[in-house]
TIBAVEX-669950 format. One record per residue: residue in one letter; chain; x, y, z of N, C-alpha, C in turn. Coordinates in Angstrom, 3 decimals. Layout:
BEGIN
<node rest="A" kette="A" n_u="X" n_v="Y" n_w="Z" ca_u="X" ca_v="Y" ca_w="Z" c_u="X" c_v="Y" c_w="Z"/>
...
***
This chain:
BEGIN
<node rest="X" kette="A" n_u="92.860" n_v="79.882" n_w="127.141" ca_u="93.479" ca_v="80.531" ca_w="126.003" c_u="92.565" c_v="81.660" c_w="125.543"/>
<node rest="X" kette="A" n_u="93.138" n_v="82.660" n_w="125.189" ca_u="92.837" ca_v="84.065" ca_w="124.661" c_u="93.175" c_v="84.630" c_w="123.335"/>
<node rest="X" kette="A" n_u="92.632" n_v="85.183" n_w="122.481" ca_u="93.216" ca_v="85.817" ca_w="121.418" c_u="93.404" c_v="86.818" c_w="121.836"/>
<node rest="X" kette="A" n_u="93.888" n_v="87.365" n_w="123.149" ca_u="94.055" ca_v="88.535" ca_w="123.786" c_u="95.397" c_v="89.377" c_w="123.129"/>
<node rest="X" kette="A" n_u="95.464" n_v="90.155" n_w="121.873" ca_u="96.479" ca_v="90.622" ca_w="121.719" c_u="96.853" c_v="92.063" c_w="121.463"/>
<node rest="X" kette="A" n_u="95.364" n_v="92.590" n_w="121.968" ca_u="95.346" ca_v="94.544" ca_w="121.973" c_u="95.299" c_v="94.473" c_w="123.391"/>
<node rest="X" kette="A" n_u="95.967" n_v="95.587" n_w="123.904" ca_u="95.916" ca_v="96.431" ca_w="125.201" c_u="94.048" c_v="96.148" c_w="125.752"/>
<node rest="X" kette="A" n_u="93.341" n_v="96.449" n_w="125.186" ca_u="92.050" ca_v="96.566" ca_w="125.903" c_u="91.724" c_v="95.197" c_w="126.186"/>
<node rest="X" kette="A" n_u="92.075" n_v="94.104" n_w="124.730" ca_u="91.483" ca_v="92.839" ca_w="125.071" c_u="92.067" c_v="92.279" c_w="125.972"/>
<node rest="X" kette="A" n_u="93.465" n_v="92.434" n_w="126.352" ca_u="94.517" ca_v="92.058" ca_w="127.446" c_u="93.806" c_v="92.287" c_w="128.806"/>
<node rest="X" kette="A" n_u="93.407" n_v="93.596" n_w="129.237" ca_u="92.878" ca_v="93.784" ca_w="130.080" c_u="91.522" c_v="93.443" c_w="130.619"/>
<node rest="X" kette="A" n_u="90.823" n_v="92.980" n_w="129.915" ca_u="89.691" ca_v="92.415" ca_w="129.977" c_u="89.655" c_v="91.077" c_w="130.415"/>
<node rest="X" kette="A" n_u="90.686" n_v="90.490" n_w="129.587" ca_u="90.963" ca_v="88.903" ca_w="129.785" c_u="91.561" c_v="88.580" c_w="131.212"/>
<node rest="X" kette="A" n_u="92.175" n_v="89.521" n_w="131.750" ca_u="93.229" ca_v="89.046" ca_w="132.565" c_u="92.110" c_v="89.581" c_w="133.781"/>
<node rest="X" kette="A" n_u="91.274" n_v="90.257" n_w="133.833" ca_u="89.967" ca_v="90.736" ca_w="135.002" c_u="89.161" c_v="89.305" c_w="134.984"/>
<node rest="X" kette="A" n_u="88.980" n_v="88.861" n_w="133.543" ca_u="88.053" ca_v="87.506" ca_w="133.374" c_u="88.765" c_v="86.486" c_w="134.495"/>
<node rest="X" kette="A" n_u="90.113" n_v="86.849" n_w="133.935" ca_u="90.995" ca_v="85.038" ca_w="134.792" c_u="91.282" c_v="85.254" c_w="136.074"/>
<node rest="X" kette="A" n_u="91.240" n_v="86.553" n_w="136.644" ca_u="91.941" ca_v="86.816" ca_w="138.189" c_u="89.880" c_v="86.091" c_w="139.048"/>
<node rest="X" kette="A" n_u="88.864" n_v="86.529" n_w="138.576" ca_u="87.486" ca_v="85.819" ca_w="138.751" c_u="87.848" c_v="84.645" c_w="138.931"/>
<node rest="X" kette="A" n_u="88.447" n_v="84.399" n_w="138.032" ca_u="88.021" ca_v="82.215" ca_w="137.859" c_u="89.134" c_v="81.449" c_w="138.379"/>
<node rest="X" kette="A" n_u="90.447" n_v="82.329" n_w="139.375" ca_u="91.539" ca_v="81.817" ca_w="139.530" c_u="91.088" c_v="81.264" c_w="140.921"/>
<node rest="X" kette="A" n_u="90.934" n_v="80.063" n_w="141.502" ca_u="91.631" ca_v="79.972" ca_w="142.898" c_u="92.815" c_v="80.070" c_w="143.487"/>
<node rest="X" kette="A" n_u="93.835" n_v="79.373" n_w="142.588" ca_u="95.616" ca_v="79.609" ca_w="143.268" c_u="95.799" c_v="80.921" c_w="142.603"/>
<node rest="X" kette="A" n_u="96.991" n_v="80.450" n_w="142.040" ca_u="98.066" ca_v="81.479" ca_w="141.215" c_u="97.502" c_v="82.043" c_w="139.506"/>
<node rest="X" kette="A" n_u="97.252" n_v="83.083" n_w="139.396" ca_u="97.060" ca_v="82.912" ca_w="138.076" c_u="98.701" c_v="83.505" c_w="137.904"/>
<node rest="X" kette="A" n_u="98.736" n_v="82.757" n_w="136.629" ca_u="100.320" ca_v="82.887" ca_w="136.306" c_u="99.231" c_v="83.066" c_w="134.294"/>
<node rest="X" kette="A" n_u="100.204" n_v="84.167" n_w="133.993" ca_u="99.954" ca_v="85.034" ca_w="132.638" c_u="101.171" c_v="84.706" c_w="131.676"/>
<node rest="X" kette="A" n_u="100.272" n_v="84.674" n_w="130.209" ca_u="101.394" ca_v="84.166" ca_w="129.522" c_u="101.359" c_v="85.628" c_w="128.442"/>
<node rest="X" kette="A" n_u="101.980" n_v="86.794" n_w="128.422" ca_u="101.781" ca_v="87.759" ca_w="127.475" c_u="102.933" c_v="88.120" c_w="126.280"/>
<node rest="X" kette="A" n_u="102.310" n_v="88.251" n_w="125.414" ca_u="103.663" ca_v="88.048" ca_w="124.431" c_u="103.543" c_v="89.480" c_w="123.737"/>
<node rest="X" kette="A" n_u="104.855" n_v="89.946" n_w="123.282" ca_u="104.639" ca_v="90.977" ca_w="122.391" c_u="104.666" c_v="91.018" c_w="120.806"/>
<node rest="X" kette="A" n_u="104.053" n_v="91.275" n_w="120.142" ca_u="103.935" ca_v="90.843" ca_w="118.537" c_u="104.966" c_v="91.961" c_w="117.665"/>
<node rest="X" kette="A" n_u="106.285" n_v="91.200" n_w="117.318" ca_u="107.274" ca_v="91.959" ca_w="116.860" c_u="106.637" c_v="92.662" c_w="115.423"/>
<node rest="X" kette="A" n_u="105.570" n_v="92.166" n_w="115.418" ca_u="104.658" ca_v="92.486" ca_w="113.268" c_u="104.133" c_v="93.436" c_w="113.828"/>
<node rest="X" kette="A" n_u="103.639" n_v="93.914" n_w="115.092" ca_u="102.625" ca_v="94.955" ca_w="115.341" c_u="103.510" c_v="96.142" c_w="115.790"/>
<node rest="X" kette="A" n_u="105.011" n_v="96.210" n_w="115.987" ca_u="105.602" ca_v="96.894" ca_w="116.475" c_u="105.994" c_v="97.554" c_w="118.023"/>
<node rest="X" kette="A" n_u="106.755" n_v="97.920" n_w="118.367" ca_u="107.447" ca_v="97.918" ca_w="119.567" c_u="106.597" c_v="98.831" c_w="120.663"/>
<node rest="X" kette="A" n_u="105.849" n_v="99.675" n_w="119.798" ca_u="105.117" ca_v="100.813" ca_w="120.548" c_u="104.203" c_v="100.044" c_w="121.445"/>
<node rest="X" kette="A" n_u="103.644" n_v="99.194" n_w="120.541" ca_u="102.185" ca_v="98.173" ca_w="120.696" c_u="102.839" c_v="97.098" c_w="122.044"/>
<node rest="X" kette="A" n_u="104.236" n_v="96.574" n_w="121.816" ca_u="104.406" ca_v="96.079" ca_w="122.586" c_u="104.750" c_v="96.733" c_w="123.853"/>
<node rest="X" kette="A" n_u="105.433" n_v="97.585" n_w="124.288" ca_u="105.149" ca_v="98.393" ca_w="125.220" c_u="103.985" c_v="98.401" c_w="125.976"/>
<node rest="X" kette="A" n_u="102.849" n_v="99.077" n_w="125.149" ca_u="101.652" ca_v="99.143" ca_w="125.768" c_u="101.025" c_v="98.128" c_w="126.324"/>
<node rest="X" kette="A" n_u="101.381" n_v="96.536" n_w="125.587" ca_u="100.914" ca_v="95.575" ca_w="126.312" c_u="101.272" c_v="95.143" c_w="127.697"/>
<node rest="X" kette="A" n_u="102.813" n_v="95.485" n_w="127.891" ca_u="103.531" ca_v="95.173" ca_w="129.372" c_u="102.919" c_v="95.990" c_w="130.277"/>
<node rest="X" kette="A" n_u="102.609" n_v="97.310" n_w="129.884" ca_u="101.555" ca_v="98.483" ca_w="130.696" c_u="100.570" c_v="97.848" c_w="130.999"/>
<node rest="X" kette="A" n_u="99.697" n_v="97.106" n_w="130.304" ca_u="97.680" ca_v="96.608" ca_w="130.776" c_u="98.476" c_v="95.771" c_w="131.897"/>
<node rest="X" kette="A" n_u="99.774" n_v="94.914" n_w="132.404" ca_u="99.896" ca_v="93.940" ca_w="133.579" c_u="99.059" c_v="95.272" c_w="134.733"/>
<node rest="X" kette="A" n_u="98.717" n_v="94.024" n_w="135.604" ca_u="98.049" ca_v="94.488" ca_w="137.274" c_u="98.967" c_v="93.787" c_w="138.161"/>
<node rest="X" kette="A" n_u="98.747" n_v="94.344" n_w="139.368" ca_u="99.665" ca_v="93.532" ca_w="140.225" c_u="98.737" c_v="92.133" c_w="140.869"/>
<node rest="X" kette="A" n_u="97.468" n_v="92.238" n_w="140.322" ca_u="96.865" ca_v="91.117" ca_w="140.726" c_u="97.094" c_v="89.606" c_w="140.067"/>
<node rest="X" kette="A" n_u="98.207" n_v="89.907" n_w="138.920" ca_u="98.679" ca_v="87.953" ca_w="138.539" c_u="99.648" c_v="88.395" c_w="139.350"/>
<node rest="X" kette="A" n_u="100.043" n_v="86.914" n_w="139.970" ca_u="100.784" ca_v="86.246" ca_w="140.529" c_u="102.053" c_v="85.776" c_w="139.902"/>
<node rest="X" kette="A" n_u="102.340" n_v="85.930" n_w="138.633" ca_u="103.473" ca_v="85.359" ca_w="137.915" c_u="102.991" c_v="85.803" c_w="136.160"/>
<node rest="X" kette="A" n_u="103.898" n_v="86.403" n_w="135.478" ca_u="104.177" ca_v="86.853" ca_w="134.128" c_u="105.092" c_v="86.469" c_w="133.649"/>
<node rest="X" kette="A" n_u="104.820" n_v="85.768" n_w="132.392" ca_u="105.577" ca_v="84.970" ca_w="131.758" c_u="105.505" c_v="86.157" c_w="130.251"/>
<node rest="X" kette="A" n_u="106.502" n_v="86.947" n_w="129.992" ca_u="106.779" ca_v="87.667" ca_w="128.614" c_u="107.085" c_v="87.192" c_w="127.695"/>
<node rest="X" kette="A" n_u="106.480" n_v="86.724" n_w="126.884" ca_u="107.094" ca_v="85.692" ca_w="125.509" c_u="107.095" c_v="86.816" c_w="124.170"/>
<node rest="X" kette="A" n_u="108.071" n_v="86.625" n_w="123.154" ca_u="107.992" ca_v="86.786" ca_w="121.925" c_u="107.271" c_v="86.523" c_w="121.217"/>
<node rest="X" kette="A" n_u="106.385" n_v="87.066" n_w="120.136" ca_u="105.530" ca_v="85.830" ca_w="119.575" c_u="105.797" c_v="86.931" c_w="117.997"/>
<node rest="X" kette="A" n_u="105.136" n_v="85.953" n_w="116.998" ca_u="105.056" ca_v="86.622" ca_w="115.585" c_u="106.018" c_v="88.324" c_w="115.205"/>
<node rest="X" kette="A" n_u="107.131" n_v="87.329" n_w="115.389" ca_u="108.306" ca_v="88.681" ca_w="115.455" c_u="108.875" c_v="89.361" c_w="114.658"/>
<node rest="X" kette="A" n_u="108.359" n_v="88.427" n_w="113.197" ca_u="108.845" ca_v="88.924" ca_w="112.187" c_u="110.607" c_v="88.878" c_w="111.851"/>
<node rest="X" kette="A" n_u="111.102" n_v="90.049" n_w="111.552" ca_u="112.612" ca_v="90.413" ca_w="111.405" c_u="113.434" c_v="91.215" c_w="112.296"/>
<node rest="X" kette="A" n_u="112.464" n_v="91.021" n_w="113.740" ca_u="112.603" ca_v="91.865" ca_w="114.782" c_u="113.225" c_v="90.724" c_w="116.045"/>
<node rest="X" kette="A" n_u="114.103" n_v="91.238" n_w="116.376" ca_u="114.870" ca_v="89.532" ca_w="117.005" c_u="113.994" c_v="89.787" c_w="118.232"/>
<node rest="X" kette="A" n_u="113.842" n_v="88.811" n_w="118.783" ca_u="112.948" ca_v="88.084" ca_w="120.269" c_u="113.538" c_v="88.897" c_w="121.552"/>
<node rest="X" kette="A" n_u="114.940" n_v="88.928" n_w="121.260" ca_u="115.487" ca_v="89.853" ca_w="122.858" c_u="114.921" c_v="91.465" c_w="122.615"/>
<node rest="X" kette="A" n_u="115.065" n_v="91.860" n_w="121.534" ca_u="114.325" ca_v="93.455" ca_w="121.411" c_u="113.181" c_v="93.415" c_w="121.831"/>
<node rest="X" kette="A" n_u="111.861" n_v="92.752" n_w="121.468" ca_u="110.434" ca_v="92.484" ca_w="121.788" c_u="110.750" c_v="92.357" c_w="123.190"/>
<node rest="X" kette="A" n_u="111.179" n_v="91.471" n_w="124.185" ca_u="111.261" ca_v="90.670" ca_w="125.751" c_u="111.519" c_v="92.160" c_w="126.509"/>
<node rest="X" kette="A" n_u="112.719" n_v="92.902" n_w="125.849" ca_u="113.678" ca_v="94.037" ca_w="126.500" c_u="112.518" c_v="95.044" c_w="126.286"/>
<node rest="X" kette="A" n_u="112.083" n_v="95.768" n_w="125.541" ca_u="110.700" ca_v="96.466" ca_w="125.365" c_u="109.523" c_v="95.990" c_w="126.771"/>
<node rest="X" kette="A" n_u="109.278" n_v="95.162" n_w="126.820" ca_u="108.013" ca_v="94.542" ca_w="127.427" c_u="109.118" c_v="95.127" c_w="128.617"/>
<node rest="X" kette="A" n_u="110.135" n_v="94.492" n_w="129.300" ca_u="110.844" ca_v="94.475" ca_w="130.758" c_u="110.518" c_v="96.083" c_w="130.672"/>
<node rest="X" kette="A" n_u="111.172" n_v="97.242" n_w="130.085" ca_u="110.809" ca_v="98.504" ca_w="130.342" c_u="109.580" c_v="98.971" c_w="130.513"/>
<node rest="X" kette="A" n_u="108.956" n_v="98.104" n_w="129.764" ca_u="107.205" ca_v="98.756" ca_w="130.110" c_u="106.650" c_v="98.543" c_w="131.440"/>
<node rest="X" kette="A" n_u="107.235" n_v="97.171" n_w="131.834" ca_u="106.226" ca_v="97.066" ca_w="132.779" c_u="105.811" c_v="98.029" c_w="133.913"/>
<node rest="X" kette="A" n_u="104.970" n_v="97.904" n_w="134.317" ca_u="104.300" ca_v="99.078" ca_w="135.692" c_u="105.356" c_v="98.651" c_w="136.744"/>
<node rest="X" kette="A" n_u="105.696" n_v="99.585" n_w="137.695" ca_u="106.306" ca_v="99.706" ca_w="138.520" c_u="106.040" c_v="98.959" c_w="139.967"/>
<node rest="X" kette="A" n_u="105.008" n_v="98.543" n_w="139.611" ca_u="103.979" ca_v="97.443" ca_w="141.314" c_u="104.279" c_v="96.163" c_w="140.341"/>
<node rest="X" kette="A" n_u="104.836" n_v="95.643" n_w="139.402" ca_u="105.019" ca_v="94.707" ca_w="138.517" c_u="106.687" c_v="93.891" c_w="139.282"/>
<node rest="X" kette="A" n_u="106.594" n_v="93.510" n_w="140.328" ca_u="108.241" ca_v="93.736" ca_w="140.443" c_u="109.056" c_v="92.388" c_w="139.934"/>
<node rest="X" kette="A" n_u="110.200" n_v="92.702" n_w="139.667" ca_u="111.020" ca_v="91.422" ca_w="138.852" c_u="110.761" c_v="89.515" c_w="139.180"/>
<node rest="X" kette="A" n_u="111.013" n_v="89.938" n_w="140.616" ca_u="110.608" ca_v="87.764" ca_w="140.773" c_u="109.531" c_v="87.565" c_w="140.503"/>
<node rest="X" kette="A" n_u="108.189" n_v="88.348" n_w="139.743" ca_u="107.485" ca_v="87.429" ca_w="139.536" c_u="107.342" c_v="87.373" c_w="137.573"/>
<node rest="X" kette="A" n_u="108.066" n_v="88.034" n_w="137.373" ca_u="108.405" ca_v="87.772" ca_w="135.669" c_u="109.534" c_v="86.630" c_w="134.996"/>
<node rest="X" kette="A" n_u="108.666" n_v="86.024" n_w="134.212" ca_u="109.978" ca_v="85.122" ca_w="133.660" c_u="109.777" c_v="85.435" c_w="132.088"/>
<node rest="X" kette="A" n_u="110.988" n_v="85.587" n_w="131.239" ca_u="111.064" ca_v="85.486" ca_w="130.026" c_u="111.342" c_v="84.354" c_w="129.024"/>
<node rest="X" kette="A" n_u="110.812" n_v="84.342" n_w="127.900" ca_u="111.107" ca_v="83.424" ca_w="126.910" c_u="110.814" c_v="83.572" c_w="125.722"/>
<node rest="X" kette="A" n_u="112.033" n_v="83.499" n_w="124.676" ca_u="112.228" ca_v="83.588" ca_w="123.601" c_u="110.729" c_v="83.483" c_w="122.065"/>
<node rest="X" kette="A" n_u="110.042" n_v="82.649" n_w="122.550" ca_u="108.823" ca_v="81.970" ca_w="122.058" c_u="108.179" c_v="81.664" c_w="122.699"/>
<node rest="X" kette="A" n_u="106.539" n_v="81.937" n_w="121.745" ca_u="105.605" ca_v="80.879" ca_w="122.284" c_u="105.481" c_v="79.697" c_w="122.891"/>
<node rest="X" kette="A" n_u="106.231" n_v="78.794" n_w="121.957" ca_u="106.585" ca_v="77.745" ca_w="123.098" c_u="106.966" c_v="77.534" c_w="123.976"/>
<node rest="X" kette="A" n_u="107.971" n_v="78.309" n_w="124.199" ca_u="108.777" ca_v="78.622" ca_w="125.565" c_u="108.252" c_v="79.385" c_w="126.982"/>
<node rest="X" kette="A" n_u="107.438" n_v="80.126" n_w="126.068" ca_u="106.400" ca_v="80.552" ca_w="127.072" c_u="105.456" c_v="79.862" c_w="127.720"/>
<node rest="X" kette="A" n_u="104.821" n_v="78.883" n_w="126.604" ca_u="103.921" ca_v="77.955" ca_w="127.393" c_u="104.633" c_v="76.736" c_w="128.381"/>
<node rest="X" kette="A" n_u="105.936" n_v="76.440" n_w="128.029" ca_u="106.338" ca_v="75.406" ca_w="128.707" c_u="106.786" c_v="76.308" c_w="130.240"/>
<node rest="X" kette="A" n_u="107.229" n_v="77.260" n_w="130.886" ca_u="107.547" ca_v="78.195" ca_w="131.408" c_u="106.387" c_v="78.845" c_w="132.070"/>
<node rest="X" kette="A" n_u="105.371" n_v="78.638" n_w="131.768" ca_u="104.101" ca_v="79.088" ca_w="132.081" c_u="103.268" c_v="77.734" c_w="132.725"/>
<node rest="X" kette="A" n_u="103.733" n_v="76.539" n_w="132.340" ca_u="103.248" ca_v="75.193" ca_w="133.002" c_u="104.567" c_v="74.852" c_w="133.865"/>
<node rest="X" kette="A" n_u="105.744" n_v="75.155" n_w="133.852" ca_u="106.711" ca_v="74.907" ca_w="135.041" c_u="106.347" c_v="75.202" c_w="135.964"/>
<node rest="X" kette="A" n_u="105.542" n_v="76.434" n_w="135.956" ca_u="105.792" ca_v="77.598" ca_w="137.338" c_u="104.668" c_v="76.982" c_w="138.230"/>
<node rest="X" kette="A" n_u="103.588" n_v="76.176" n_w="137.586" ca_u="102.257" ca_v="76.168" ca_w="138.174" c_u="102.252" c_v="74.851" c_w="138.975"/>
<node rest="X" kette="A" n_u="100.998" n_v="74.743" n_w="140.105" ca_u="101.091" ca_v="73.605" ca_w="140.686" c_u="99.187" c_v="73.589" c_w="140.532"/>
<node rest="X" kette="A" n_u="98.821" n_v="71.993" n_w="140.830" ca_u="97.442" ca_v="72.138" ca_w="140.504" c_u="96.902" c_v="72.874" c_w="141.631"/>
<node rest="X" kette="A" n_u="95.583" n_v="73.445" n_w="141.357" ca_u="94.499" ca_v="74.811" ca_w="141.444" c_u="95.002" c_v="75.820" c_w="140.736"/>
<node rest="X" kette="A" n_u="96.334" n_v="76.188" n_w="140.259" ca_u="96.650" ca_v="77.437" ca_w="139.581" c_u="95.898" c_v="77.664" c_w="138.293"/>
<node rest="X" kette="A" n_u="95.618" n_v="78.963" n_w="137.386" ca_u="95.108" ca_v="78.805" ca_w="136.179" c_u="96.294" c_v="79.710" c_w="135.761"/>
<node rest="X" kette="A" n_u="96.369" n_v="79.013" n_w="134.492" ca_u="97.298" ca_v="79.569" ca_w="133.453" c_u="96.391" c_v="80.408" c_w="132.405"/>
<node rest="X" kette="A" n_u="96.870" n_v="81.594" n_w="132.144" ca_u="96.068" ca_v="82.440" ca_w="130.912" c_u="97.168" c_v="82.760" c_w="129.989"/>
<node rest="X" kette="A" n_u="97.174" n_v="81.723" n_w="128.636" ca_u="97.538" ca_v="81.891" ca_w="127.327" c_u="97.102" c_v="82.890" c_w="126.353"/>
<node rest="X" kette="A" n_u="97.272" n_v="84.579" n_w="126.536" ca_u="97.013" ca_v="85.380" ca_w="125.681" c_u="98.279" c_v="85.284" c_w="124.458"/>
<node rest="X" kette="A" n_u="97.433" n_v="85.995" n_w="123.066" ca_u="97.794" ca_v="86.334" ca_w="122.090" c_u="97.790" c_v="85.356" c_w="121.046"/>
<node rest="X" kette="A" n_u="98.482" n_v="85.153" n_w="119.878" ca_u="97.853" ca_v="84.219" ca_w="118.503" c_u="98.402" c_v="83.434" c_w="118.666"/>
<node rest="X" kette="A" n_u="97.419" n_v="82.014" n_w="118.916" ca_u="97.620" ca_v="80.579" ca_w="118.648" c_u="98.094" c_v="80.319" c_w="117.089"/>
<node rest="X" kette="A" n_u="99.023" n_v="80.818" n_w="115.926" ca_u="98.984" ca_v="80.457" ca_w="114.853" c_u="100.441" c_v="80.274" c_w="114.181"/>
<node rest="X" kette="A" n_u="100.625" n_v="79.739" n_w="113.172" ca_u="102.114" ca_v="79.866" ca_w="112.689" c_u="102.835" c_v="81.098" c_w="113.306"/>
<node rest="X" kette="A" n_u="104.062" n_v="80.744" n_w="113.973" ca_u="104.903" ca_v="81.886" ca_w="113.868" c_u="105.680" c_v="82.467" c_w="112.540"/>
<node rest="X" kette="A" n_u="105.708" n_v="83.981" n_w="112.790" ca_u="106.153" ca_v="84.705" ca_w="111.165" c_u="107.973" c_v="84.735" c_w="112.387"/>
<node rest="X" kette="A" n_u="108.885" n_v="84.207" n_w="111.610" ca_u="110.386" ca_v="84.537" ca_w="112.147" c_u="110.911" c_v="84.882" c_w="110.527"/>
<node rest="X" kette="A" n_u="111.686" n_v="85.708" n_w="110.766" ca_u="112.719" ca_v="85.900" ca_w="109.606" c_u="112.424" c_v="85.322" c_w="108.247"/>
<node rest="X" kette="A" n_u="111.156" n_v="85.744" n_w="107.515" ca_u="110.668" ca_v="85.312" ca_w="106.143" c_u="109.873" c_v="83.963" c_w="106.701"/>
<node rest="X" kette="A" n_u="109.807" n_v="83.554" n_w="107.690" ca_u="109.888" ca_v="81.671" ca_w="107.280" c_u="108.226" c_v="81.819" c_w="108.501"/>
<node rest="X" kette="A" n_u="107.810" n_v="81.040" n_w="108.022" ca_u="106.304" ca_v="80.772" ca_w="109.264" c_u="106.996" c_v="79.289" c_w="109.710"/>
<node rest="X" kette="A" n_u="106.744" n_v="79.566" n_w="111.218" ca_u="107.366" ca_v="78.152" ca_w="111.993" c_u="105.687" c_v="77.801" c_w="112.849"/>
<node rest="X" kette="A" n_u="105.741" n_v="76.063" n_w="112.082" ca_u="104.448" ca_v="76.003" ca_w="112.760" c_u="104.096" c_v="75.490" c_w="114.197"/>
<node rest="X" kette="A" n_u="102.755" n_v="76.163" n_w="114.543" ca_u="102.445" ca_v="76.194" ca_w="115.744" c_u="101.258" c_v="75.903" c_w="116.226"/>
<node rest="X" kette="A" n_u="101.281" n_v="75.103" n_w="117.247" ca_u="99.572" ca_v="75.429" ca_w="117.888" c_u="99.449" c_v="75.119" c_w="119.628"/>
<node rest="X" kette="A" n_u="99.007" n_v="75.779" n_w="120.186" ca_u="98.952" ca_v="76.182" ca_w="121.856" c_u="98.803" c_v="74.191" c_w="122.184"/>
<node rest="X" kette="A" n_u="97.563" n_v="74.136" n_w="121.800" ca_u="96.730" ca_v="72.507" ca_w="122.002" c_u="98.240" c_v="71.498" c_w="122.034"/>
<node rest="X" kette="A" n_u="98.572" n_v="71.707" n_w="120.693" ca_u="99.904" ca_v="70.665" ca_w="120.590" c_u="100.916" c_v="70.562" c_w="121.921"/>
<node rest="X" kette="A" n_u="101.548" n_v="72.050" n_w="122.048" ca_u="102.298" ca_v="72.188" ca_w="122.749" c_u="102.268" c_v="71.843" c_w="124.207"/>
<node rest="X" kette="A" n_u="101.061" n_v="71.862" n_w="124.503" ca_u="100.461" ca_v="71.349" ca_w="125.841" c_u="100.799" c_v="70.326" c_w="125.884"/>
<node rest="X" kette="A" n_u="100.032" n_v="69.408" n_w="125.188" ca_u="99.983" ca_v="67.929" ca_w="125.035" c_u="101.198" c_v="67.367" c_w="125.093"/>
<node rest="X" kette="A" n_u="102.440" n_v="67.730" n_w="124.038" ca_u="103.472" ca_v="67.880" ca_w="124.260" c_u="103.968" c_v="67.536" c_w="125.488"/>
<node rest="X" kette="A" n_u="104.156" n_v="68.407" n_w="125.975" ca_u="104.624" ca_v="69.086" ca_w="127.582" c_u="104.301" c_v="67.716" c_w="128.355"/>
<node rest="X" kette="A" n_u="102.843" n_v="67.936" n_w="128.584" ca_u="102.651" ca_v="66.438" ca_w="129.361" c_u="103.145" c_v="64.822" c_w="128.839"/>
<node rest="X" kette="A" n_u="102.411" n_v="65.096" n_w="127.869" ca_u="102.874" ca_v="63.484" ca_w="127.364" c_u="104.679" c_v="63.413" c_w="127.867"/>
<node rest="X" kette="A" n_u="105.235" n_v="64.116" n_w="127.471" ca_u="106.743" ca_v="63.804" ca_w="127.892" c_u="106.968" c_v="63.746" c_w="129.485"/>
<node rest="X" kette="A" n_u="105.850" n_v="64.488" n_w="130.619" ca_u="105.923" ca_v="64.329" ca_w="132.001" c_u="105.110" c_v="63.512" c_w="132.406"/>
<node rest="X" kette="A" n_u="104.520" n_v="62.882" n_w="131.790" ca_u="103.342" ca_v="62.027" ca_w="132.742" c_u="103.569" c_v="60.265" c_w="132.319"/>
<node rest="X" kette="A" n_u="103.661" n_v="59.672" n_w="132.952" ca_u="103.554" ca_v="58.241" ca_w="133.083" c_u="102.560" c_v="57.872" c_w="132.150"/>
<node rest="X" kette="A" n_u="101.237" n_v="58.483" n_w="132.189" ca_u="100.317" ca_v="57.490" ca_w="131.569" c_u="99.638" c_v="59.176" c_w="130.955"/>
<node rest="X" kette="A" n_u="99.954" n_v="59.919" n_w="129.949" ca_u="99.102" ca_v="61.152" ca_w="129.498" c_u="97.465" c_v="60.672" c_w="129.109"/>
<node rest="X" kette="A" n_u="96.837" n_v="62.028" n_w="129.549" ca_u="95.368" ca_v="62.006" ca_w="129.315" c_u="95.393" c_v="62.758" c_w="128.265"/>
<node rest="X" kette="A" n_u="94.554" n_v="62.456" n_w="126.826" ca_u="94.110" ca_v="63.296" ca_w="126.052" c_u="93.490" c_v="64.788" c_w="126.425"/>
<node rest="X" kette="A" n_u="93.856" n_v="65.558" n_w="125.620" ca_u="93.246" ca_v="66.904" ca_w="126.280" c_u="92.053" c_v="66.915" c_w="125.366"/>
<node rest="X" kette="A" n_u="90.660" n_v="67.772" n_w="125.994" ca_u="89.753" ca_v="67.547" ca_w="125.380" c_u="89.115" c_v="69.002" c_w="125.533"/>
***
């Protein structure tokens, strides 16, 4: 996980994780509907063709609906970026669950942008990366391991 949510820190992070990946790194990048559309743009631009799988999530969208933010990011992306390896989702959560579908073990998953309440339409919907994980497994695994 990353607080990766400017263009530079994006790019930095995602050089850090392609280092430490043995399989697939599969990317979780979201665009922040509070920071505006420009910003999100620019974030779909920092992708490389070196992840293996991009997962575009919505995140802190404010009054800005989730398909505008997703549809922004799809136009940005770089052109060596090509469609089967992007998947979209509405939310953070959705992103992370979508971002642990895709993977098989050795892959690393990189969770950029804010682990924190989502801002939707006046209302903060609460959130946290850790939970959602845990989540995820506990409902797939026979016997879940605490994450630590």
């Amino acid at each position: 996980m990353d607080f990766a949510h400017t263009p530079a820190a994006l790019e930095k992070s995602l050089g850090a994780a392609r280092t430490l990946a043995d399989g697939k790194l599969i990317a979780m990048v979201n665009g922040i509907g509070l920071r505006g559309i420009d910003k999100v743009k620019k974030m779909a631009k920092t992708l490389t063709p070196d992840v293996d799988s991009v997962v575009l999530g919505a995140e802190q969208v404010g009054y800005v609906e989730p398909s505008v933010v997703i549809r922004a990011m799809q136009e940005a992306l770089p052109p060596d970026i090509s469609e089967d390896r992007v998947t979209t989702a509405m939310s953070r959560k959705e992103a992370i669950a979508a971002c642990i579908g895709q993977s098989s073990p050795g892959d690393t998953i990189l969770l950029t942008g804010i682990n924190e309440p989502q801002h939707y339409k006046g209302t903060l919907i609460p959130h946290d990366d850790i939970e959602e994980i845990s989540t995820h497994f506990s409902a797939s695994c026979a016997d879940p391991k605490p994450l630590v």
